[in-house]
DSSP file (Angstrom, degrees, kcal/mol; ACC not computed):
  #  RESIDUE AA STRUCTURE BP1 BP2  ACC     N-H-->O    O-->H-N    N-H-->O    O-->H-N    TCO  KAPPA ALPHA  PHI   PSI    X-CA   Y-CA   Z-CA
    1    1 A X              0   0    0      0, 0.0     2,-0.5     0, 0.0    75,-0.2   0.000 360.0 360.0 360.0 147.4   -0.2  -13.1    8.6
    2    2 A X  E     +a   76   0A   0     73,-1.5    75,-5.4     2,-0.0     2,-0.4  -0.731 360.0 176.2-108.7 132.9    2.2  -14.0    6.0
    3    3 A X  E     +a   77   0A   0     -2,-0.5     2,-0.3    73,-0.2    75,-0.2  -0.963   6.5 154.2-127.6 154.6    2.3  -11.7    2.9
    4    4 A X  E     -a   78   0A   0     73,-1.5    76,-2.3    -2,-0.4    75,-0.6  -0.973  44.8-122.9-178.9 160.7    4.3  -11.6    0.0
    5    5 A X  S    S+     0   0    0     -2,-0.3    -1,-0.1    74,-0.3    73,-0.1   0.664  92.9  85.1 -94.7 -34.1    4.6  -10.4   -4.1
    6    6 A X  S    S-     0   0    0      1,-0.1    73,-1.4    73,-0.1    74,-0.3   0.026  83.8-131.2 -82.0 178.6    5.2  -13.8   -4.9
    7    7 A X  S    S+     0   0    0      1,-0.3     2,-0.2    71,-0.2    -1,-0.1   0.239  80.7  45.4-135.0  40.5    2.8  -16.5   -5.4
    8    8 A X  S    S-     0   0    0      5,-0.0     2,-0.7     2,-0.0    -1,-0.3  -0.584  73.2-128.3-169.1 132.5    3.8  -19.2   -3.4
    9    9 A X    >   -     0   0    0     -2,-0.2     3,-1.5    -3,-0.2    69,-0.0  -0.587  33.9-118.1 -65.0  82.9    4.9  -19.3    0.0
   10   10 A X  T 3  S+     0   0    0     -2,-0.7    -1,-0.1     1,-0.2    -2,-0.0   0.097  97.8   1.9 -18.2 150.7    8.4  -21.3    0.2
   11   11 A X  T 3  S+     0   0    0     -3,-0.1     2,-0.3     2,-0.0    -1,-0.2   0.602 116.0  95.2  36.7  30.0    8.1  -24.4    2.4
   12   12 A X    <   -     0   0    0     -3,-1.5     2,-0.4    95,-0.1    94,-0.0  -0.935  67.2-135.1-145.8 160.4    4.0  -23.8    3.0
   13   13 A X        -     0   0    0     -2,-0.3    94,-2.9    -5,-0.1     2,-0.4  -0.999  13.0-132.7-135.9 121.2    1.2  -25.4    0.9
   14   14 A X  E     +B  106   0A   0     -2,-0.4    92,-0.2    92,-0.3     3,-0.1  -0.529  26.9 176.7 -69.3 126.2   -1.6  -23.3   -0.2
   15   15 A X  E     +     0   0A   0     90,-1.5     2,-0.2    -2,-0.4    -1,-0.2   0.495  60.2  13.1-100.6 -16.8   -4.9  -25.3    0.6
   16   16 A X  E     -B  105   0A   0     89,-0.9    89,-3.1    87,-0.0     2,-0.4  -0.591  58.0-132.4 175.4 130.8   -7.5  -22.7   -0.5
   17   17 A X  E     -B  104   0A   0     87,-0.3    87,-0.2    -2,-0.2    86,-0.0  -0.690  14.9-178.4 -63.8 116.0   -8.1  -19.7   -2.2
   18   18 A X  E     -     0   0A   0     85,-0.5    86,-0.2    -2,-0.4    -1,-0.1   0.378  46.7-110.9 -85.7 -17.9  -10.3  -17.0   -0.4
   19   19 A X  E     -B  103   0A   0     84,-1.0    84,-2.6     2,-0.1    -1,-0.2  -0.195  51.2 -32.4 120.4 159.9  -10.4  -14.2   -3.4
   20   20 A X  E     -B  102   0A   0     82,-0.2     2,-0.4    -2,-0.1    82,-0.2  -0.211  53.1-176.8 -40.6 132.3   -9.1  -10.7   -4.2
   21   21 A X  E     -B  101   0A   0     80,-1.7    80,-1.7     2,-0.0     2,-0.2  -0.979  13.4-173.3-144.5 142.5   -8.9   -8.8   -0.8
   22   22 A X  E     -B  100   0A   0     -2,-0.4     2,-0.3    78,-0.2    78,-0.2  -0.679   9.7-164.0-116.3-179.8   -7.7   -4.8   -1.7
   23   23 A X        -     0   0    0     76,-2.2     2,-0.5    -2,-0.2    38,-0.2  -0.969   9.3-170.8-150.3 174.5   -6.8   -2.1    0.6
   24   24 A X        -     0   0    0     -2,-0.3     2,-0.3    74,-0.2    74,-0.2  -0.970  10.3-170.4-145.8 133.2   -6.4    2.1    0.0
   25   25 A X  E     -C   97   0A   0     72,-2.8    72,-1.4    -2,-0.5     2,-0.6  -0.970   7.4-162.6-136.8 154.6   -5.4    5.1    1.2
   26   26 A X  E     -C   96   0A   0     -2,-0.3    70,-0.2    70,-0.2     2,-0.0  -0.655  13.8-166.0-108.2  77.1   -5.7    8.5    0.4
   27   27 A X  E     -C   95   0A   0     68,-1.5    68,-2.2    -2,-0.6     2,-0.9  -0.226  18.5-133.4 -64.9 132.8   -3.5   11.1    1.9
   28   28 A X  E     -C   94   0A   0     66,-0.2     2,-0.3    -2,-0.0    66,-0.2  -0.704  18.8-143.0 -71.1  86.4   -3.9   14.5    1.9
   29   29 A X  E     -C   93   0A   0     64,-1.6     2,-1.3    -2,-0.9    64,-0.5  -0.408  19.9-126.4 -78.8 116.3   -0.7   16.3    1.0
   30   30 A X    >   -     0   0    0     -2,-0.3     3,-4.4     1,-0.1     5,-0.2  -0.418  13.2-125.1 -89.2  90.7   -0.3   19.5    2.8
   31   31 A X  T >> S+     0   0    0     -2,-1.3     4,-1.9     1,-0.3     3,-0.5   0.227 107.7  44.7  -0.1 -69.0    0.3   22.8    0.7
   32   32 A X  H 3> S+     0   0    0      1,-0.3     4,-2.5     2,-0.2    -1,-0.3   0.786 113.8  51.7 -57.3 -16.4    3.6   23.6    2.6
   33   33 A X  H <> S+     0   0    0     -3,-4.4     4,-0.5     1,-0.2    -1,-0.3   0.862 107.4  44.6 -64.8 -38.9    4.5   20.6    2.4
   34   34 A X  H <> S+     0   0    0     -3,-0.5     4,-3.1     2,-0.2    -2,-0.2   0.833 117.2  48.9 -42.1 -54.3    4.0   20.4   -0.9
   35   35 A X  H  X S+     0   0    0     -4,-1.9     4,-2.0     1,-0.3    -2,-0.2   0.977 111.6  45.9 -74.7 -58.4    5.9   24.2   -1.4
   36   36 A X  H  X S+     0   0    0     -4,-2.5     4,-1.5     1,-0.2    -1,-0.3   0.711 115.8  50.6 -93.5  -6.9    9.0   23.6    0.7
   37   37 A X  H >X S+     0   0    0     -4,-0.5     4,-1.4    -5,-0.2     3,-1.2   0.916 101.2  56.7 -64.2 -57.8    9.4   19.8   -1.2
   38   38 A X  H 3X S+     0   0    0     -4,-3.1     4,-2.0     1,-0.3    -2,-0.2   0.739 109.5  51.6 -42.9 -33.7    9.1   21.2   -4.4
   39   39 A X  H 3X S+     0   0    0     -4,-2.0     4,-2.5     1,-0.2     5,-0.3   0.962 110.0  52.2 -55.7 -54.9   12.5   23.5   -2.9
   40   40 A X  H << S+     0   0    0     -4,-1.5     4,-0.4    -3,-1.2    -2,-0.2   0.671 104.1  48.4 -99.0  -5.9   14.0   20.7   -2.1
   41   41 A X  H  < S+     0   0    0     -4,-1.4     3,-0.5     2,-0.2    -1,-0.3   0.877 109.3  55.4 -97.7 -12.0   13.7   19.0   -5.2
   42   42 A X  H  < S+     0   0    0     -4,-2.0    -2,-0.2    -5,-0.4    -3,-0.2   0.999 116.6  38.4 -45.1 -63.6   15.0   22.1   -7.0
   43   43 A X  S  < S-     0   0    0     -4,-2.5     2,-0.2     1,-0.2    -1,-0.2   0.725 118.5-110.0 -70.9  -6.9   18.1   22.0   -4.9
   44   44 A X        +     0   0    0     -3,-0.5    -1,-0.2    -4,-0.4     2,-0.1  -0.535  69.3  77.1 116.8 144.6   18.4   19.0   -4.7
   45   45 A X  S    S-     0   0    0     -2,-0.2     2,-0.4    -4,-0.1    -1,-0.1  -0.354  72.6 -43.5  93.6-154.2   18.2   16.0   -2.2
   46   46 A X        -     0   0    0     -2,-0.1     2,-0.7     4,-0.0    -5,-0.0  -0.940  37.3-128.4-121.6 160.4   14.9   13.8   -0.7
   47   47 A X    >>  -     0   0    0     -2,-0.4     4,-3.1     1,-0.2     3,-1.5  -0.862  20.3-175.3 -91.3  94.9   11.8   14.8    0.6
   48   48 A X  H 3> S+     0   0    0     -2,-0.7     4,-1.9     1,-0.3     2,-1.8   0.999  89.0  52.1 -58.6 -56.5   11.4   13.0    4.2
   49   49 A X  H 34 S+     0   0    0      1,-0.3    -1,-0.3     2,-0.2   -12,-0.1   0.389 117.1  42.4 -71.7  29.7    7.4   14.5    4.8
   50   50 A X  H <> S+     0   0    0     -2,-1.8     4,-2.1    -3,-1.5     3,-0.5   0.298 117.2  51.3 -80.1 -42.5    6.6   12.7    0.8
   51   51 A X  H  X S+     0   0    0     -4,-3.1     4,-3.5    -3,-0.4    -2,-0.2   0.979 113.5  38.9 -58.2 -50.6    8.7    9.8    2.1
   52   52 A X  H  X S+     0   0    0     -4,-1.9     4,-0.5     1,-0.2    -1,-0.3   0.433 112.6  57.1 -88.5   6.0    6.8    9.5    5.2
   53   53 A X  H  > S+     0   0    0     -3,-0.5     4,-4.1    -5,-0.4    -1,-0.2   0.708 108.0  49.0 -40.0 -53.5    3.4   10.2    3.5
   54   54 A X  H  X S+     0   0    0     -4,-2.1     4,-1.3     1,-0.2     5,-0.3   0.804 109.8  54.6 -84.8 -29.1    4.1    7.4    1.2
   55   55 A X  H  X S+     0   0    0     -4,-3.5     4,-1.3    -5,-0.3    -1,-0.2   0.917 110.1  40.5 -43.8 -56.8    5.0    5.2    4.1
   56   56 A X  H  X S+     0   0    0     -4,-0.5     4,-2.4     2,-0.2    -2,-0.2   0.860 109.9  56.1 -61.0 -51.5    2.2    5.5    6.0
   57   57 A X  H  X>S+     0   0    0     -4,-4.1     4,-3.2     1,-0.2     5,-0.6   0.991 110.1  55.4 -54.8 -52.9   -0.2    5.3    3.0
   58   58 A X  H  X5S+     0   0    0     -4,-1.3     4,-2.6     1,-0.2     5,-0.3   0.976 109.6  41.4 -15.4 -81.5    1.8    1.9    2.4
   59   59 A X  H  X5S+     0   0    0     -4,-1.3     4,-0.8    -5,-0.3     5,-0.3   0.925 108.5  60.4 -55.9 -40.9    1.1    0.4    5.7
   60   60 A X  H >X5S+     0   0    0     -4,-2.4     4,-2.3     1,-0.2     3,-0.9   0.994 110.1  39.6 -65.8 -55.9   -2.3    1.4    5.8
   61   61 A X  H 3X5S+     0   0    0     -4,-3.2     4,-1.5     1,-0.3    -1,-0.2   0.742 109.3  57.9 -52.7 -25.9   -3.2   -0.5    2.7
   62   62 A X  H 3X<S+     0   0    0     -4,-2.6     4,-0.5    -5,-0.6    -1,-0.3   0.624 112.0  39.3 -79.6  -2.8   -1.4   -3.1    3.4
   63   63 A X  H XX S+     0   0    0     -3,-0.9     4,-1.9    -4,-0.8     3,-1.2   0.869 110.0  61.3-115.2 -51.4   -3.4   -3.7    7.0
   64   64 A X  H >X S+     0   0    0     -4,-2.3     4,-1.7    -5,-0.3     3,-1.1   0.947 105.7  53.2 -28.1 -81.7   -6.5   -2.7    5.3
   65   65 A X  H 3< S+     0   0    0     -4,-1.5    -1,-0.3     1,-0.3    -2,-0.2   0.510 107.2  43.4 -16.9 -46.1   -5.7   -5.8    3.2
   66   66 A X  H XX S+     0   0    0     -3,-1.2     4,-1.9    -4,-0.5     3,-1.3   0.712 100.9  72.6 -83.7 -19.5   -5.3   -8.1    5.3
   67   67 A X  H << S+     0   0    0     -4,-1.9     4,-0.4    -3,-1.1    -2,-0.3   0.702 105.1  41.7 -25.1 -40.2   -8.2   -7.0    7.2
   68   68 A X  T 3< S+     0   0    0     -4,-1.7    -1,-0.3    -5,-0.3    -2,-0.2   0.575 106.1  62.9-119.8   9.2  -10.0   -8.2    4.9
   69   69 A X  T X>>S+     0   0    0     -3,-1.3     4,-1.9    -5,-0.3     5,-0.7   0.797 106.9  47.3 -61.8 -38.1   -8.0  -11.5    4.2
   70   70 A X  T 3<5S+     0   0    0     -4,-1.9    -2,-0.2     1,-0.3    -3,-0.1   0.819 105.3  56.8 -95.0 -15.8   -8.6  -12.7    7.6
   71   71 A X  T 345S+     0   0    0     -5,-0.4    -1,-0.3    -4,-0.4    -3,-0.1   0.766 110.5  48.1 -79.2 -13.0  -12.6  -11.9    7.4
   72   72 A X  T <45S-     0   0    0     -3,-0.7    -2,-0.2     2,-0.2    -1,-0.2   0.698 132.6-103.6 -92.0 -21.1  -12.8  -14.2    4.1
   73   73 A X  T  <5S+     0   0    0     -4,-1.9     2,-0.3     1,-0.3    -3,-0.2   0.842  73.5 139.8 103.2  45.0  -10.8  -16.7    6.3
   74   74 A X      < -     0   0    0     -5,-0.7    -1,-0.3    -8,-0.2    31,-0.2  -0.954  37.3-168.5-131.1 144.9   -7.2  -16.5    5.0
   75   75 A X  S    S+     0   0    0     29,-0.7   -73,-1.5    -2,-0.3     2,-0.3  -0.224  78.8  45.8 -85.3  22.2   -3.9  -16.4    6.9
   76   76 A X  E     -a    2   0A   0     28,-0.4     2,-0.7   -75,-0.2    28,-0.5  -0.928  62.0-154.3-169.1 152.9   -1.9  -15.4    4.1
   77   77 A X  E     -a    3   0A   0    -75,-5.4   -73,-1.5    -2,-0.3     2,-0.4  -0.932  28.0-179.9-126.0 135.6   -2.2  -12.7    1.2
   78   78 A X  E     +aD   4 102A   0     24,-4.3    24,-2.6    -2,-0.7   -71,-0.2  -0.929  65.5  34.4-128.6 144.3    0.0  -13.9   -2.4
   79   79 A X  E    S-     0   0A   0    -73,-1.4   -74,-0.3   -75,-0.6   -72,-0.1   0.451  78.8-177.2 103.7  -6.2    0.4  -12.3   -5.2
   80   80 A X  E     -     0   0A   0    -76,-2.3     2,-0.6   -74,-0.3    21,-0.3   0.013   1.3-176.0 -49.7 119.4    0.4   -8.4   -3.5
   81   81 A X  E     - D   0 100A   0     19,-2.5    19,-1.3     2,-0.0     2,-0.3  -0.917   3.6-165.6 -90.6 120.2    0.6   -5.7   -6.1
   82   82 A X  E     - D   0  99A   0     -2,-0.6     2,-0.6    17,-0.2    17,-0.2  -0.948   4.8-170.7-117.6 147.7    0.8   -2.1   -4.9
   83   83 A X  E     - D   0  98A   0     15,-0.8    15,-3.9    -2,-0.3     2,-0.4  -0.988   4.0-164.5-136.5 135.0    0.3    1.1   -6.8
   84   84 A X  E     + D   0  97A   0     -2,-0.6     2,-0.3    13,-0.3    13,-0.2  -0.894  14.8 166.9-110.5 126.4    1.0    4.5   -5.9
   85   85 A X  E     - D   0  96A   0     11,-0.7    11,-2.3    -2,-0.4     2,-0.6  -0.972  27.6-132.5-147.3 141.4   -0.3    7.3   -7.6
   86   86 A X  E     - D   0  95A   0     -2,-0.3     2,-0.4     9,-0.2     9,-0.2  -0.899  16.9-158.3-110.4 115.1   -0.7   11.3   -7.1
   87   87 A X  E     - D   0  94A   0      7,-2.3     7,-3.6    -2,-0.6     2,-0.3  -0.807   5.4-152.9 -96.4 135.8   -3.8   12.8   -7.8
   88   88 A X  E     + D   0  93A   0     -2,-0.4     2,-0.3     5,-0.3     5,-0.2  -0.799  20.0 165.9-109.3 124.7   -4.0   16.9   -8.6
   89   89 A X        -     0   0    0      3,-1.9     2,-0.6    -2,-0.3    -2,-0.0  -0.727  63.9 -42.6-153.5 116.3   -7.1   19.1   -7.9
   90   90 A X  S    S-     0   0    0     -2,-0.3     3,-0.0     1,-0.2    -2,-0.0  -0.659 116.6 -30.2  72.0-125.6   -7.1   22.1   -7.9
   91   91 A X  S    S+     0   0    0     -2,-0.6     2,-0.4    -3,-0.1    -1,-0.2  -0.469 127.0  60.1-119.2  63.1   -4.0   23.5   -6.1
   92   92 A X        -     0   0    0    -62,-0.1    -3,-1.9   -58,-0.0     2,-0.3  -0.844  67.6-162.3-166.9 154.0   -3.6   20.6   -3.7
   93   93 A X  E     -CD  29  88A   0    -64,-0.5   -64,-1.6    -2,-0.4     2,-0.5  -0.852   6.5-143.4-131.1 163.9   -3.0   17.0   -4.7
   94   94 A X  E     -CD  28  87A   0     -7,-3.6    -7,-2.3    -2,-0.3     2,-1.0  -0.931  14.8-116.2-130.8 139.3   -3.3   13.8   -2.7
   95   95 A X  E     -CD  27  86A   0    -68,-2.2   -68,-1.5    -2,-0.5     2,-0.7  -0.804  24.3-167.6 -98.9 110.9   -1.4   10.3   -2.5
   96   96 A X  E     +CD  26  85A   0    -11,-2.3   -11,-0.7    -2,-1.0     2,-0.4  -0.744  10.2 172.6 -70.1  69.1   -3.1    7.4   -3.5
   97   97 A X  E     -CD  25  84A   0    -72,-1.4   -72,-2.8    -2,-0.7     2,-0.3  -0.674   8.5-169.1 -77.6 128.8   -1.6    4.0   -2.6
   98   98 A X  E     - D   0  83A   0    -15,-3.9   -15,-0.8    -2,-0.4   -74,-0.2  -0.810   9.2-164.4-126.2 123.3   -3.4    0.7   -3.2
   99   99 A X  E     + D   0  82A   0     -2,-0.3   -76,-2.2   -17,-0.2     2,-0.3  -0.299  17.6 169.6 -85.2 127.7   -2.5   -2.6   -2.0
  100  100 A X  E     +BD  22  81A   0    -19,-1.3   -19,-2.5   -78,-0.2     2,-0.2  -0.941   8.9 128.8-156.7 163.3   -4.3   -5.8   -3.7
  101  101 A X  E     -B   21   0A   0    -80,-1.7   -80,-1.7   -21,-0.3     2,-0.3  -0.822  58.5 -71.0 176.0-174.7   -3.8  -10.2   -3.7
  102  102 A X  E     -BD  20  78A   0    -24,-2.6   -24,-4.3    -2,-0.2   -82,-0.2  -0.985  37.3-129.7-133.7 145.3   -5.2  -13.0   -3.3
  103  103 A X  E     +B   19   0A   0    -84,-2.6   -84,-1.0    -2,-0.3   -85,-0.5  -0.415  39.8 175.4 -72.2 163.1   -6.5  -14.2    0.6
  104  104 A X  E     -B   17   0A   0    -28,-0.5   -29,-0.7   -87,-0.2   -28,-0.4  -0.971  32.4-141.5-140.3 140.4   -4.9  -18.0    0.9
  105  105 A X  E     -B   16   0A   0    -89,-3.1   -90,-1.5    -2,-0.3   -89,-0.9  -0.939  32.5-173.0-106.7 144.1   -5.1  -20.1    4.0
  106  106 A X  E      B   14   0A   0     -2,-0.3   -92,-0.3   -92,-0.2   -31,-0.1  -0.841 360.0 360.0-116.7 156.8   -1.5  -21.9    4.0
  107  107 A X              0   0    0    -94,-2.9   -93,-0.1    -2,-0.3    -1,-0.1   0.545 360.0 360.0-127.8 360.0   -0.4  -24.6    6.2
């Protein structure tokens, strides 16, 4: 499936619009993980287990997403916006990503 931020497909011709298709996920971020980032961004450097949190959640919405292109009858998703956000409750927070477009069938 072809996906893409833009909203038209180089050298393919949109033929019909199938609608808004979204996806989420919601990771749980795991207190030590949480503690021994928070060191590392005091000192300095990146935080691989936030990177690869936010990776995953990524991918997941984005397959979610097309999951539910190809059940309206689209081979292609235009337009994809994603937002990432971290939600706090309590003493533990979660990463939110969500993925959203519009399904298209291209040919």
């Amino acid at each position: 499936m072809i996906v893409s931020t833009t909203n038209t497909i180089e050298g393919r011709r949109i033929v019909d619009y199938r609608g808004v298709v979204t996806g989420e996920a919601i990771l749980g971020a795991n207190i030590f993980r949480d503690f021994f980032a928070g060191i590392r961004d005091i000192v300095g450097g990146r935080s691989g287990a936030y990177e690869k949190s936010l990776r995953e959640a990524r991918e997941i919405a984005l397959r979610e997403m097309q999951e539910e292109a190809l059940r309206l009858g689209g081979n292609a998703v235009i337009g994809i916006d994603l937002d990432y956000e971290n939600i706090t409750a309590g003493s533990g927070s979660m990463l939110m990503v969500s993925a959203s477009g519009t399904a298209v069938v291209v040919e």
